[in-house]
N, CA, C and O atoms as a GROMACS GRO file, in nm:
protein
  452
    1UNK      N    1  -0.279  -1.455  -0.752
    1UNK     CA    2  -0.346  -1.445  -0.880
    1UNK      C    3  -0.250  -1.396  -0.986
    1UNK      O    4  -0.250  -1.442  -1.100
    2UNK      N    5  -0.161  -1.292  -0.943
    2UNK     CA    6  -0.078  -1.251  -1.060
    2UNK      C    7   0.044  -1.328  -1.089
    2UNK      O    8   0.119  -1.302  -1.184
    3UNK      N    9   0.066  -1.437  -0.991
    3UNK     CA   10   0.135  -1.545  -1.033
    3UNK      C   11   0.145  -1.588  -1.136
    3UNK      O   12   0.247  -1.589  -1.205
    4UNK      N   13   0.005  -1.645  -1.173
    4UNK     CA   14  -0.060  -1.731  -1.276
    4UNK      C   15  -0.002  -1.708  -1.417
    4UNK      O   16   0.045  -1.799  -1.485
    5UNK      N   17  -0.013  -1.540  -1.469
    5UNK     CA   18   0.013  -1.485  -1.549
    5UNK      C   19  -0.148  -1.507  -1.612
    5UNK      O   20  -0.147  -1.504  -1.735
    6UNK      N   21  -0.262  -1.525  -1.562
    6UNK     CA   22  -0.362  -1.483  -1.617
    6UNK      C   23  -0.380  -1.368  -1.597
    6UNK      O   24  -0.356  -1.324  -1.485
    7UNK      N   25  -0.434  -1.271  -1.715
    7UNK     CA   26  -0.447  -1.141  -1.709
    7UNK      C   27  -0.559  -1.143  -1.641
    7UNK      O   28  -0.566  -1.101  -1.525
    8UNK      N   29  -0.665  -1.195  -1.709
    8UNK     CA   30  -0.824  -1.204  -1.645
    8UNK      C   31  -0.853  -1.200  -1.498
    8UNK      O   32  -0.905  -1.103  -1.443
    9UNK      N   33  -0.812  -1.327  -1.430
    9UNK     CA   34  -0.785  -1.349  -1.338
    9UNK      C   35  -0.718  -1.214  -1.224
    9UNK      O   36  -0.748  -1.186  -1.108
   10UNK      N   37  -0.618  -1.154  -1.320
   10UNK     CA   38  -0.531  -1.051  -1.238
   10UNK      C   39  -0.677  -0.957  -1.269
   10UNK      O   40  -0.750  -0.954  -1.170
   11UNK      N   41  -0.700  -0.924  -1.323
   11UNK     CA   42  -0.807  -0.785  -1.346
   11UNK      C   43  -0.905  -0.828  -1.264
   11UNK      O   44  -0.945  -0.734  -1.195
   12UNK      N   45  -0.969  -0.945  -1.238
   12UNK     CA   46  -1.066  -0.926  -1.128
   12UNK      C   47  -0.993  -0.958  -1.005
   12UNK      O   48  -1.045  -0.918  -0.901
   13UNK      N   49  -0.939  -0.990  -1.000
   13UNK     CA   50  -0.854  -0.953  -0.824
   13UNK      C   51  -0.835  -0.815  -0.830
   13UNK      O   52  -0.914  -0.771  -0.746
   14UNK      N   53  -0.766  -0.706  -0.889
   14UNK     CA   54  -0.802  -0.522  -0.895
   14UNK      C   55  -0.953  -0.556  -0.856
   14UNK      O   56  -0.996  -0.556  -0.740
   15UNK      N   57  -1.016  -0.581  -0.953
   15UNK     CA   58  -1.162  -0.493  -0.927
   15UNK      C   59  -1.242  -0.578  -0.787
   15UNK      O   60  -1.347  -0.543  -0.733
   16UNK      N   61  -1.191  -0.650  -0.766
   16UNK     CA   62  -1.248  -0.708  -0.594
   16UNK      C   63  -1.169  -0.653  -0.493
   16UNK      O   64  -1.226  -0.616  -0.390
   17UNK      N   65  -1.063  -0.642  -0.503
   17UNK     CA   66  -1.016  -0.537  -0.402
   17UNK      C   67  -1.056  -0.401  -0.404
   17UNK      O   68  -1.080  -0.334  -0.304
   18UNK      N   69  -1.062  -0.362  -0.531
   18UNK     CA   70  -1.144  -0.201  -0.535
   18UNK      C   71  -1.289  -0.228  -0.448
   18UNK      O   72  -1.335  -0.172  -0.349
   19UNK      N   73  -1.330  -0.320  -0.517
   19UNK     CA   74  -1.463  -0.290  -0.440
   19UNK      C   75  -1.500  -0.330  -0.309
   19UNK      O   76  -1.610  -0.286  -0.278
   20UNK      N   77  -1.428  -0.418  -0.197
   20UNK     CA   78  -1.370  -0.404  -0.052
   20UNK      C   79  -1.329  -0.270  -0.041
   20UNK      O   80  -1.399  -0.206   0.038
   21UNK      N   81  -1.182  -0.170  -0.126
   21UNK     CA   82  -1.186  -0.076  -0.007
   21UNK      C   83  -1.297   0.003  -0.042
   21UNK      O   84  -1.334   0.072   0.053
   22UNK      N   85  -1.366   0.018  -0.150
   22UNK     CA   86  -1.486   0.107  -0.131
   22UNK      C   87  -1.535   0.087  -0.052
   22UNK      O   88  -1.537   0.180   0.028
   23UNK      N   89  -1.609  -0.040  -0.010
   23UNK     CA   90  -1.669  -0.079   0.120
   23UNK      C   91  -1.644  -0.032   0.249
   23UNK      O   92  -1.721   0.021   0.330
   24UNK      N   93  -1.491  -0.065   0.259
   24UNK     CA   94  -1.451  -0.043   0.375
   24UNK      C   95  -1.416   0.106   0.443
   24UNK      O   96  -1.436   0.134   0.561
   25UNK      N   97  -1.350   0.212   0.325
   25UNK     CA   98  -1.310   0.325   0.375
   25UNK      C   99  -1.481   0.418   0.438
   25UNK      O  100  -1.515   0.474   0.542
   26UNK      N  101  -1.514   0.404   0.370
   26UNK     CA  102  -1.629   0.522   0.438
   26UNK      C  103  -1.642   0.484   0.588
   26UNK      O  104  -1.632   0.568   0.678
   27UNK      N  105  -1.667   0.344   0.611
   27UNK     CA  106  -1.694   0.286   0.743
   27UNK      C  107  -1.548   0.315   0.833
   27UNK      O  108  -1.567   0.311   0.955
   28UNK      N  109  -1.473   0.331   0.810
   28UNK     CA  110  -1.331   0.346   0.869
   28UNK      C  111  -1.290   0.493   0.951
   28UNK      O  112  -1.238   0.516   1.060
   29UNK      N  113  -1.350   0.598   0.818
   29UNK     CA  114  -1.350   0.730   0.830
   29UNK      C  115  -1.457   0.769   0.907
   29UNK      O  116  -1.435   0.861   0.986
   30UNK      N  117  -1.581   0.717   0.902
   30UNK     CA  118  -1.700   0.749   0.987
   30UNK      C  119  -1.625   0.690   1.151
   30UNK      O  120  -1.658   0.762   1.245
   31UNK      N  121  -1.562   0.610   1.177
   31UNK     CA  122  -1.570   0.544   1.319
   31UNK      C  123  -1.424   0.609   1.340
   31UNK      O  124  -1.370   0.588   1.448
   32UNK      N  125  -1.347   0.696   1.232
   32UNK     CA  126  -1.218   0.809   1.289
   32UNK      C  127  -1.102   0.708   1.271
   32UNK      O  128  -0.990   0.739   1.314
   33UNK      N  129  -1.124   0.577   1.204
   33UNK     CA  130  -0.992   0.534   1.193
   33UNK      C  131  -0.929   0.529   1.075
   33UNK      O  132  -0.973   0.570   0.968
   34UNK      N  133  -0.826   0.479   1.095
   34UNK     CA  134  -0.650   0.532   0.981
   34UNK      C  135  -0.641   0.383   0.938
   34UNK      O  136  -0.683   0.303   1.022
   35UNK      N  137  -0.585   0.324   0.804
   35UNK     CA  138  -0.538   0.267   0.734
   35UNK      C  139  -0.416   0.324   0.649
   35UNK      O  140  -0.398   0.446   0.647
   36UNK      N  141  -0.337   0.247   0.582
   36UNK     CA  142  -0.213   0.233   0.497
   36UNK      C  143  -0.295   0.115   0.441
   36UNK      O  144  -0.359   0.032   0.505
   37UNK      N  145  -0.272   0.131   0.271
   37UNK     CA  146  -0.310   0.080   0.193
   37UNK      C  147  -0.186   0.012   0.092
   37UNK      O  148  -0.150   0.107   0.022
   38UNK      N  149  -0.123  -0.082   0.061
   38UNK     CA  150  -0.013  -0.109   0.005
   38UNK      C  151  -0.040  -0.229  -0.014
   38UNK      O  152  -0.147  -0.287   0.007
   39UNK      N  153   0.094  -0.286  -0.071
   39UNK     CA  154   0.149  -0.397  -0.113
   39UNK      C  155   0.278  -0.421  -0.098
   39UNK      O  156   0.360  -0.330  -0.084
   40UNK      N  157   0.319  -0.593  -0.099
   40UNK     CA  158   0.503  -0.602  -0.070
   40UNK      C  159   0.549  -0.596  -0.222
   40UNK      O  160   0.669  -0.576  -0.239
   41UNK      N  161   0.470  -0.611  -0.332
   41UNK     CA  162   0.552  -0.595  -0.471
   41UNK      C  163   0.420  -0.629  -0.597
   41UNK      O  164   0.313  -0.690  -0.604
   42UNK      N  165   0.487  -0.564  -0.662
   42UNK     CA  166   0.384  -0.572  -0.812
   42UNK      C  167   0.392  -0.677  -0.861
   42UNK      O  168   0.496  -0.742  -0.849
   43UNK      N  169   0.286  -0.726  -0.929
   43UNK     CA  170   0.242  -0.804  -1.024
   43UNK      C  171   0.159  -0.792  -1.133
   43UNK      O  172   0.203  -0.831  -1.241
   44UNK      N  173   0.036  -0.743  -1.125
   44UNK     CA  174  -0.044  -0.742  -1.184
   44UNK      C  175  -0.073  -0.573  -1.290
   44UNK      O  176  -0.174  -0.544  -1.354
   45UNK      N  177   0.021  -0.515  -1.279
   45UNK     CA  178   0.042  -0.408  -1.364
   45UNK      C  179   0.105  -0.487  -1.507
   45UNK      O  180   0.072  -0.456  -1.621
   46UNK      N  181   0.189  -0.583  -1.476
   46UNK     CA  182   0.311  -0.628  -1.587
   46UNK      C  183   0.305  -0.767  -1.573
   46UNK      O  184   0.400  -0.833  -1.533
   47UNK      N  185   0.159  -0.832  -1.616
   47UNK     CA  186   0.124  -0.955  -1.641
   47UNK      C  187   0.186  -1.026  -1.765
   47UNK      O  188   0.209  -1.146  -1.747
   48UNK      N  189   0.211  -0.988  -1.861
   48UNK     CA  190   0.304  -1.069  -1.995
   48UNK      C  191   0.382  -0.976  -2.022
   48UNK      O  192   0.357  -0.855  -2.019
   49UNK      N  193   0.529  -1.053  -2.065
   49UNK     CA  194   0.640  -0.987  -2.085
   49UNK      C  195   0.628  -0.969  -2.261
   49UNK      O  196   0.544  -1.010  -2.342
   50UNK      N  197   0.727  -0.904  -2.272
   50UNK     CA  198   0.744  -0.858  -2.401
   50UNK      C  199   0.701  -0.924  -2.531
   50UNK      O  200   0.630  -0.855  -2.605
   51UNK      N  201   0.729  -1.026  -2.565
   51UNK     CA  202   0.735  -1.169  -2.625
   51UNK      C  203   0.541  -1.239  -2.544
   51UNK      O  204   0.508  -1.358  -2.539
   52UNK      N  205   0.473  -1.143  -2.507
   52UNK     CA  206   0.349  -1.186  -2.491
   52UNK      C  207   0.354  -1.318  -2.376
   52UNK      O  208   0.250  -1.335  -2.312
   53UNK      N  209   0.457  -1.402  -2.352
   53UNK     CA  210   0.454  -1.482  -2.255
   53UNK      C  211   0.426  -1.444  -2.107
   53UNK      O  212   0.493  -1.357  -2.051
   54UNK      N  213   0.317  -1.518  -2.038
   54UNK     CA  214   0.303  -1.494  -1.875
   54UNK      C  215   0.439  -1.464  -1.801
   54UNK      O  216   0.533  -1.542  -1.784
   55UNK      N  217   0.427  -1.334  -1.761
   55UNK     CA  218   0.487  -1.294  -1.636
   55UNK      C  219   0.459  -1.294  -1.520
   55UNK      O  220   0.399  -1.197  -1.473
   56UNK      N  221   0.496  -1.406  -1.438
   56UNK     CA  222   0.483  -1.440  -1.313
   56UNK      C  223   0.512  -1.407  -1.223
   56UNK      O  224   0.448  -1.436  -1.122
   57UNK      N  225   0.655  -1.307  -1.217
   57UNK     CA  226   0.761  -1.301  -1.093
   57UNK      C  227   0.696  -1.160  -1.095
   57UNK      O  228   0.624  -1.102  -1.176
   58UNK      N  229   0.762  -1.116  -0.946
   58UNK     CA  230   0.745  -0.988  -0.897
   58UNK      C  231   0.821  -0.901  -0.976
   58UNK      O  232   0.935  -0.920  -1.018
   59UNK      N  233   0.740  -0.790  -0.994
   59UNK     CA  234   0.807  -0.665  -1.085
   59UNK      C  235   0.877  -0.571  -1.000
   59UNK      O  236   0.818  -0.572  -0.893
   60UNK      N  237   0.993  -0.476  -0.995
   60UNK     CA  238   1.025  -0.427  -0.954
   60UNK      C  239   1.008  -0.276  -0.962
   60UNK      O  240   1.100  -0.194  -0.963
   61UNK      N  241   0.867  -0.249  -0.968
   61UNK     CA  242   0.829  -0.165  -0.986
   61UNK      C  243   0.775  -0.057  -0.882
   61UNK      O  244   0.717  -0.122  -0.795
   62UNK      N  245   0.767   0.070  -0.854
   62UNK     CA  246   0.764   0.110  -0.683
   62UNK      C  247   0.584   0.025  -0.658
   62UNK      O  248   0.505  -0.038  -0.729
   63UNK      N  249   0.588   0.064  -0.541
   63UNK     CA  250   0.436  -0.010  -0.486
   63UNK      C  251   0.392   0.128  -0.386
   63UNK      O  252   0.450   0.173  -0.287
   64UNK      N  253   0.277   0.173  -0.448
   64UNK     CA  254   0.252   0.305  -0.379
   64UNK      C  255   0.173   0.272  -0.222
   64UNK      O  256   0.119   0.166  -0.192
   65UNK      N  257   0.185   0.385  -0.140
   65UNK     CA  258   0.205   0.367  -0.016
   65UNK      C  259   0.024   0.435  -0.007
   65UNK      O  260   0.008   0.509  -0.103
   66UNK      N  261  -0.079   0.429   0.063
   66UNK     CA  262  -0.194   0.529   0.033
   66UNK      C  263  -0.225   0.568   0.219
   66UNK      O  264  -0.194   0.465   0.279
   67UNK      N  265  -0.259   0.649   0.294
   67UNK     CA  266  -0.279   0.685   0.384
   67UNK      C  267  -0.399   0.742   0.371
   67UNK      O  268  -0.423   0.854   0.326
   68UNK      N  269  -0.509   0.626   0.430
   68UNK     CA  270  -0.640   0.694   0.488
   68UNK      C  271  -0.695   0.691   0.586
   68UNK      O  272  -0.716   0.585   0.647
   69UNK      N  273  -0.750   0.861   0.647
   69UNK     CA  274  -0.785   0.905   0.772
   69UNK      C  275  -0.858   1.039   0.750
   69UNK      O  276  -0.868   1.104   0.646
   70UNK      N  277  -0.880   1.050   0.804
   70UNK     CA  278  -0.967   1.229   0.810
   70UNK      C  279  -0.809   1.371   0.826
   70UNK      O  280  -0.807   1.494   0.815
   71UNK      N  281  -0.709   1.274   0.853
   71UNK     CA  282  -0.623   1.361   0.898
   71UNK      C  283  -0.521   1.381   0.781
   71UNK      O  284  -0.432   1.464   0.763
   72UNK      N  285  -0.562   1.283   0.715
   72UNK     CA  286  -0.438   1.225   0.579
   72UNK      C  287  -0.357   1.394   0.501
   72UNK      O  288  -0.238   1.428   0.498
   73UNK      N  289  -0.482   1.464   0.450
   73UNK     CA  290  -0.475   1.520   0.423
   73UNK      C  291  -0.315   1.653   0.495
   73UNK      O  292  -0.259   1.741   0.429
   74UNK      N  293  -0.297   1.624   0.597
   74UNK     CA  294  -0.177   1.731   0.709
   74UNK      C  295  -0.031   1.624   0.671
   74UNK      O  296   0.077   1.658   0.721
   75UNK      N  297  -0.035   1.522   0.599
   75UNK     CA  298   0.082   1.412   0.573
   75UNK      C  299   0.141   1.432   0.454
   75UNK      O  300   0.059   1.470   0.370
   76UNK      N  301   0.266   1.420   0.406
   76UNK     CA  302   0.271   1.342   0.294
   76UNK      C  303   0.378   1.243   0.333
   76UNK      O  304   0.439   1.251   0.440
   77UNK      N  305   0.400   1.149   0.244
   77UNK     CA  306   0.414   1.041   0.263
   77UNK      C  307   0.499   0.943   0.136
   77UNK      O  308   0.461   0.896   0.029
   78UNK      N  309   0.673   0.940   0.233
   78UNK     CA  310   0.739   0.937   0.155
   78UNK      C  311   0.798   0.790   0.065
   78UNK      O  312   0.727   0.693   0.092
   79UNK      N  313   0.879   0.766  -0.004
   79UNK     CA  314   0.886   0.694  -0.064
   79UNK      C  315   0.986   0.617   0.072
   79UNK      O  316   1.053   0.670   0.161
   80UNK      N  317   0.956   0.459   0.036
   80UNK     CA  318   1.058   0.353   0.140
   80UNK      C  319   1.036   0.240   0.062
   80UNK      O  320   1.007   0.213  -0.054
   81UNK      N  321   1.070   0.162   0.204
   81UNK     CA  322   1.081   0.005   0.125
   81UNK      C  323   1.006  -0.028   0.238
   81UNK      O  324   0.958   0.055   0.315
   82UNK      N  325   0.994  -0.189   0.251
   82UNK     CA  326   0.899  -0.246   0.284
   82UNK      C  327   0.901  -0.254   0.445
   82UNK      O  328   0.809  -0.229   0.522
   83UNK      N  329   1.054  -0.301   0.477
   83UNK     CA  330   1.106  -0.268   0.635
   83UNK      C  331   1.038  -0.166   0.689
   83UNK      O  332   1.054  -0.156   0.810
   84UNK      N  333   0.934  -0.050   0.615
   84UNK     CA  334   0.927   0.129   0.640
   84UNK      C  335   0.748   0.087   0.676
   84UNK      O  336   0.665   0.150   0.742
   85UNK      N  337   0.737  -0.035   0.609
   85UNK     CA  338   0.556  -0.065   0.666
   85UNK      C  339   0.587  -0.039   0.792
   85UNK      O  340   0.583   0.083   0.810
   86UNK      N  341   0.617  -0.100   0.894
   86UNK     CA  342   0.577  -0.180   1.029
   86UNK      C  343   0.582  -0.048   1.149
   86UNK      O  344   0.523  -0.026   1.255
   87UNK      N  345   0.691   0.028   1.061
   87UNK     CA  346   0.736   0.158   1.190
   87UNK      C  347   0.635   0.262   1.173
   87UNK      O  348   0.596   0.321   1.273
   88UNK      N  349   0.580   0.297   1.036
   88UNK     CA  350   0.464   0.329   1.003
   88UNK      C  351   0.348   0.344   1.056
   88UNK      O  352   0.279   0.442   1.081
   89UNK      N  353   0.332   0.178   1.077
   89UNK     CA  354   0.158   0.145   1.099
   89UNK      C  355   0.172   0.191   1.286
   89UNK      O  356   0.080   0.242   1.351
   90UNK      N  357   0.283   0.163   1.332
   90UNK     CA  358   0.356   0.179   1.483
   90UNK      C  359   0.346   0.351   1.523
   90UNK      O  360   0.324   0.394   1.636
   91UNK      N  361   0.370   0.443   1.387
   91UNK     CA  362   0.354   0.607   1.432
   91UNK      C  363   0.231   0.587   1.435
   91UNK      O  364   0.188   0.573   1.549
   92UNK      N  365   0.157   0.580   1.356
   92UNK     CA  366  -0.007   0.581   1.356
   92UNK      C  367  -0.096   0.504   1.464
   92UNK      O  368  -0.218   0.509   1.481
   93UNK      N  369  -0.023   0.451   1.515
   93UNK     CA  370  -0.091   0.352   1.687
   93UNK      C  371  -0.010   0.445   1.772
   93UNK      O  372  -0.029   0.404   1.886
   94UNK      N  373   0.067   0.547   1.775
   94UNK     CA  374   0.141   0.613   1.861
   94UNK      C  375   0.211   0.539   1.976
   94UNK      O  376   0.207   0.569   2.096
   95UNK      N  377   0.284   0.426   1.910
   95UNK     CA  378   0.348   0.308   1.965
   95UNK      C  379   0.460   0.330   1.943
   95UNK      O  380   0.483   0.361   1.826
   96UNK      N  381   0.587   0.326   2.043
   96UNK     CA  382   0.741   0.370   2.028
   96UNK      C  383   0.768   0.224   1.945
   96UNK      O  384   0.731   0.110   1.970
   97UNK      N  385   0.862   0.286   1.821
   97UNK     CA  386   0.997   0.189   1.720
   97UNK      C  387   1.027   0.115   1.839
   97UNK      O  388   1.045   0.161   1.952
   98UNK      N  389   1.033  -0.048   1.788
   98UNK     CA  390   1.144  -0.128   1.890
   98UNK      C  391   1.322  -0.093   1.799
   98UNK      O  392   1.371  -0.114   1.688
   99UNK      N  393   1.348  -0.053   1.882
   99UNK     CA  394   1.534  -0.024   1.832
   99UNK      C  395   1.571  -0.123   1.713
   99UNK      O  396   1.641  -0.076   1.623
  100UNK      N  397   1.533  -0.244   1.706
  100UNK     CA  398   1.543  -0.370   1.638
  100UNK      C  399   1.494  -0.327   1.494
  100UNK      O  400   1.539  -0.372   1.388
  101UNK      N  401   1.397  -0.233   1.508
  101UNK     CA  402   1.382  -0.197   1.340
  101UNK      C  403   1.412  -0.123   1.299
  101UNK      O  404   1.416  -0.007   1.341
  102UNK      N  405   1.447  -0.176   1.187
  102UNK     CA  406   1.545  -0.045   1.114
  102UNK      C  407   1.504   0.049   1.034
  102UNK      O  408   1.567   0.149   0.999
  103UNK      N  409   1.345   0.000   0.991
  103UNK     CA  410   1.248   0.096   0.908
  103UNK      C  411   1.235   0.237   0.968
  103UNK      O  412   1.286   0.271   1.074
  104UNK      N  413   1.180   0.296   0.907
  104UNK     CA  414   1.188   0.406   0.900
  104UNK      C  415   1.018   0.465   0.899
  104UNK      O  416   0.952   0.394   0.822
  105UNK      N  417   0.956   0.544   0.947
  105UNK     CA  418   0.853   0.603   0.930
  105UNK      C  419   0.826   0.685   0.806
  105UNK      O  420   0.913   0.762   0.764
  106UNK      N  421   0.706   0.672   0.744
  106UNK     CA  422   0.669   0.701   0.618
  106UNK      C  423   0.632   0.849   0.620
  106UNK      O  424   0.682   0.928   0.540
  107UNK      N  425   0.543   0.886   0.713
  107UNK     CA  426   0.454   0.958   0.710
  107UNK      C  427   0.500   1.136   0.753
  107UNK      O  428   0.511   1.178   0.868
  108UNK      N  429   0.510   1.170   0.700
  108UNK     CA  430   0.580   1.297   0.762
  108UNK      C  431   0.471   1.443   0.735
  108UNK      O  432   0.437   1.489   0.626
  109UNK      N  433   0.434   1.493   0.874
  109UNK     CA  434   0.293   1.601   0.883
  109UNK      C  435   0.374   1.714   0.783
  109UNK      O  436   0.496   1.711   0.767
  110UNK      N  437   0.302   1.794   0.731
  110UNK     CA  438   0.351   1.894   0.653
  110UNK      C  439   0.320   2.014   0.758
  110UNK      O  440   0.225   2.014   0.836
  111UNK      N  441   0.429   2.125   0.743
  111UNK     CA  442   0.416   2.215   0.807
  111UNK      C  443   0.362   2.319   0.780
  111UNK      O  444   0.359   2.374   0.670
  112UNK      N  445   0.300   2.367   0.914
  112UNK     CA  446   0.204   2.511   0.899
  112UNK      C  447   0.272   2.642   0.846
  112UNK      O  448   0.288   2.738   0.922
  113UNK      N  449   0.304   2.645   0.739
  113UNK     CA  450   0.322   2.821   0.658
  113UNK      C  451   0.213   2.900   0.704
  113UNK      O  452   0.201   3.017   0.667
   0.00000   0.00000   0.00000
């Protein structure tokens, strides 16, 4: 959708995805499970460029990372790149890194003071 460079278009793709994860998180958190909420790159923040013409291409803008669980709250959760999804979603299944990736885990528990 944010291809297009329709703004419209881009604003109701936001507000249909908002209203899926509304849907979805309560049901997620009630049954104790964890999601990562993201994206591989922006678009739809920076729909027309300067000169008012459609901006199509991916922005290089960060793409925030969101961690939800009942536990989220004991995390924070650091900045990466995209390679940093997969090893991620892999701590949170408590599934060992295959050596082959080079990502990095996001999620780091904060410690008990």
């Amino acid at each position: 959708v944010g291809h297009t460079g329709v703004v419209e278009a881009g604003i109701k793709a936001v507000e249909t995805v908002d209203a899926c994860i509304a849907r979805i998180v309560p049901k997620l958190l009630e049954l104790d499970g964890k999601c990562l909420i993201t994206a591989d790159h922006g678009n739809c923040e920076l729909m027309r460029n300067p000169d008012a013409s459609p901006n199509t291409a991916h922005t290089t803008n960060l793409v925030h990372v969101i961690y939800v669980a009942k536990d989220a709250a004991n995390f924070v959760c650091h900045d990466g790149i995209l390679a940093d999804v997969a090893p991620t979603l892999l701590f949170l299944l408590g599934l060992p890194q295959p050596k082959e990736m080079t990502g990095h885990n996001l999620l780091v528990r904060k410690s008990k003071e």
